[in-house]
C-alpha positions in Angstrom: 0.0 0.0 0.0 2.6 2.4 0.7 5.0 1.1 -1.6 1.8 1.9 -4.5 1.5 5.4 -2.7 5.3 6.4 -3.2 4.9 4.8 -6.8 2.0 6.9 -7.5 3.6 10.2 -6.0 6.7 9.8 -8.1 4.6 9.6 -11.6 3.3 13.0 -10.2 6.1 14.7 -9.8 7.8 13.1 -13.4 4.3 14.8 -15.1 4.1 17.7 -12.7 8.5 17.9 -13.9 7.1 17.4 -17.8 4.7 20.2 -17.1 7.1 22.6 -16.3 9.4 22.2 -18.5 6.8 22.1 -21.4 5.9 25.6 -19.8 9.3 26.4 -20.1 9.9 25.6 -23.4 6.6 27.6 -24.5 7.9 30.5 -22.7 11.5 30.0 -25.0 9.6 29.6 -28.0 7.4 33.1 -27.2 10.5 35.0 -26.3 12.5 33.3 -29.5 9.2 35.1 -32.1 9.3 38.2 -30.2 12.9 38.7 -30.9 12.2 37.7 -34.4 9.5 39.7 -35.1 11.9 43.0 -33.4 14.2 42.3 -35.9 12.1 42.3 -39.1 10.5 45.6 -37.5 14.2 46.9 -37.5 14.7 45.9 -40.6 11.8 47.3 -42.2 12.2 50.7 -40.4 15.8 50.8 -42.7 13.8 50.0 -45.4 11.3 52.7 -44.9 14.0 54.9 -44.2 15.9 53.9 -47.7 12.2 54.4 -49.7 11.6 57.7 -47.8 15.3 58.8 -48.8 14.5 57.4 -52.6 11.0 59.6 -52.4 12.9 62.5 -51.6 15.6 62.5 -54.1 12.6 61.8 -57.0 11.0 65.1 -55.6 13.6 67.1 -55.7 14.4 65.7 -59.7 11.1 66.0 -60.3 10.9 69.7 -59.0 14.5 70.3 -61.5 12.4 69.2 -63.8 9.6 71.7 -63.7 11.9 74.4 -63.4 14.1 73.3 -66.7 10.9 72.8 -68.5 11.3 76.0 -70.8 14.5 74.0 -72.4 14.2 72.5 -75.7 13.7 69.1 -75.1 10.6 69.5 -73.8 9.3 66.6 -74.9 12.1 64.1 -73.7 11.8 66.4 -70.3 7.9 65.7 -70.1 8.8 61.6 -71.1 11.1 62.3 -67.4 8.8 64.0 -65.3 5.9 61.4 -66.3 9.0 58.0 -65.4 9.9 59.6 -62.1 6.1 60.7 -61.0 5.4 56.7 -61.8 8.6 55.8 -59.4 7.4 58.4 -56.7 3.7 56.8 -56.8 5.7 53.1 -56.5 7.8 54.6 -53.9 5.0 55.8 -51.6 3.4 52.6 -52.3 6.3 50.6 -50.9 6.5 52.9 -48.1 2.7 52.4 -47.2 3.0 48.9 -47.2 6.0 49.0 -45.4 4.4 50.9 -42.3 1.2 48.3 -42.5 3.5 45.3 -42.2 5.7 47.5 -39.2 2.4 48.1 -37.4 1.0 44.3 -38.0 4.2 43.3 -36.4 4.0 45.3 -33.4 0.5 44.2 -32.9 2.0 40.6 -33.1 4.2 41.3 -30.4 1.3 43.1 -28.3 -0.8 40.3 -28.9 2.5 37.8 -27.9 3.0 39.8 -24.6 -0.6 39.2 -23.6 -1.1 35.4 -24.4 1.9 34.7 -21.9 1.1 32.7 -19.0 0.2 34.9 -16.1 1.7 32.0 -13.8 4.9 30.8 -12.6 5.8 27.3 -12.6 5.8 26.9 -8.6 2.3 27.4 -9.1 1.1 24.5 -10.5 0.0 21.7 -8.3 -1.5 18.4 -8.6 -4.2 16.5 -6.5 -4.8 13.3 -6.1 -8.5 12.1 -6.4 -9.4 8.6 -5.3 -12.5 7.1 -4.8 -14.0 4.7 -1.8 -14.6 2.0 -4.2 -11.0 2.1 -5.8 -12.3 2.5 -9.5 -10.5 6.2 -9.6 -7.1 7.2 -8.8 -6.3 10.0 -10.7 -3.1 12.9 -10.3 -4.7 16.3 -11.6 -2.7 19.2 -12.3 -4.0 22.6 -11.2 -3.3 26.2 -10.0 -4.6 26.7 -6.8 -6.8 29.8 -8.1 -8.5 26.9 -10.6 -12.0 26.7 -9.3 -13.0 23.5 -8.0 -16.0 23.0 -10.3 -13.4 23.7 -13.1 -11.0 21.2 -11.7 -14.1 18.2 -11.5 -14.6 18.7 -15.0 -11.5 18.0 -15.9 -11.8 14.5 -13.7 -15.0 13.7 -15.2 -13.9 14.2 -18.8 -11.4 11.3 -18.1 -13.7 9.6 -16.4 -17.2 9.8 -17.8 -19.3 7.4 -15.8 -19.2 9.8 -13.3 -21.4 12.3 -15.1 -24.2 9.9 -14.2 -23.6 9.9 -10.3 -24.2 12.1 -8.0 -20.6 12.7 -6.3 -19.3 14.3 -2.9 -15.9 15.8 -2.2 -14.0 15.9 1.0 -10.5 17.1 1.4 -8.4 17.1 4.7 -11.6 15.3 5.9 -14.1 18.5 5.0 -16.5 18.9 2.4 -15.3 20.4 -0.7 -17.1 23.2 -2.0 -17.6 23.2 -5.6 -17.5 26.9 -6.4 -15.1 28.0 -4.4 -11.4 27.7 -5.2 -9.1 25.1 -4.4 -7.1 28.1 -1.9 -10.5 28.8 -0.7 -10.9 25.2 0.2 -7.5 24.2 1.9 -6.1 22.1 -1.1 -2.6 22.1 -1.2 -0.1 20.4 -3.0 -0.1 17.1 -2.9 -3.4 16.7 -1.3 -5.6 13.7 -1.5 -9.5 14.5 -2.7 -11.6 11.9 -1.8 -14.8 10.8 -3.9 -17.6 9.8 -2.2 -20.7 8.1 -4.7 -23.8 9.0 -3.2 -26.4 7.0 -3.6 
């Protein structure tokens, strides 16, 4: 029996280990885009800079131009003005689609910064739920804020025959109480949940 328990304990901790470090490796992973993502925002603020610097030099041609327009090469002058115009329409073009893709990247990162767990690994915790009649022993990792309602869910999607019986809690030998969380109900770490099948 206690050689079961300490069996039983230690493939907790190996899934509540794998937990944390798939956490961990989800955190790498978010910090390893949001560097990427700077980058290409670097990278296409020189590019902007190059197109703005391209735009400016096309103006200023553009304006020579005008002013040389009384030459007699008019025509060939006309042929110039109408190439460059054409170059400073692609070139604002480029630069407008340059500052969309800049301001979808930084909304990538917003959006990158938010979806990070709002947990640290010594948080999670795992429970152990057994039942009178020995027909569940089940290790359930949790956050101690988790609701208990939210945690029994979880139990009852692995084990679904117990949908269709009407189930009591107790924990440290007190009732559980469903809506409260499993802080609010003294559930540490650890803890052994027992389920009762009332009849």
């Amino acid at each position: 029996m206690i050689n079961e328990e300490i069996q039983r304990n230690k493939i907790l901790e190996e899934e509540n280990k794998e937990l944390k470090e798939s956490l961990n490796n989800i955190k790498q992973s978010q910090t390893i885009e949001v560097n990427r993502l700077i980058v290409e925002i670097e990278k296409l603020k020189s590019e902007n800079e190059k197109l703005k610097s391209d735009l400016f030099k096309t103006n200023k041609v553009i304006s020579g131009i005008k002013n040389n327009q009384n030459n007699q090469n008019n025509q060939t002058d006309n042929n110039e003005l109408k190439k460059l115009k054409d170059e400073n329409i692609n070139l604002r073009n480029q630069l407008n689609l340059k500052d969309n893709e800049i301001k979808n990247l930084k909304m990538r990162i917003q959006n990158n910064s938010i979806e990070r767990p709002k947990y640290d690994l010594n948080d999670i915790m795992v429970i152990n739920f057994i039942s009178m009649d020995s027909t569940v022993n089940e290790g359930m990792a949790c956050l101690e804020d988790d609701a208990f309602v939210d945690v029994e869910k979880k139990l009852y999607e692995k084990y679904e025959d117990l949908k269709n019986t009407n189930n009591m809690f107790t924990a440290n030998a007190k009732p559980v109480l469903r809506f409260k969380t499993l802080k609010e109900n003294g559930i540490k770490n650890g803890n052994k949940i027992q389920l009762f099948k009332l009849e």
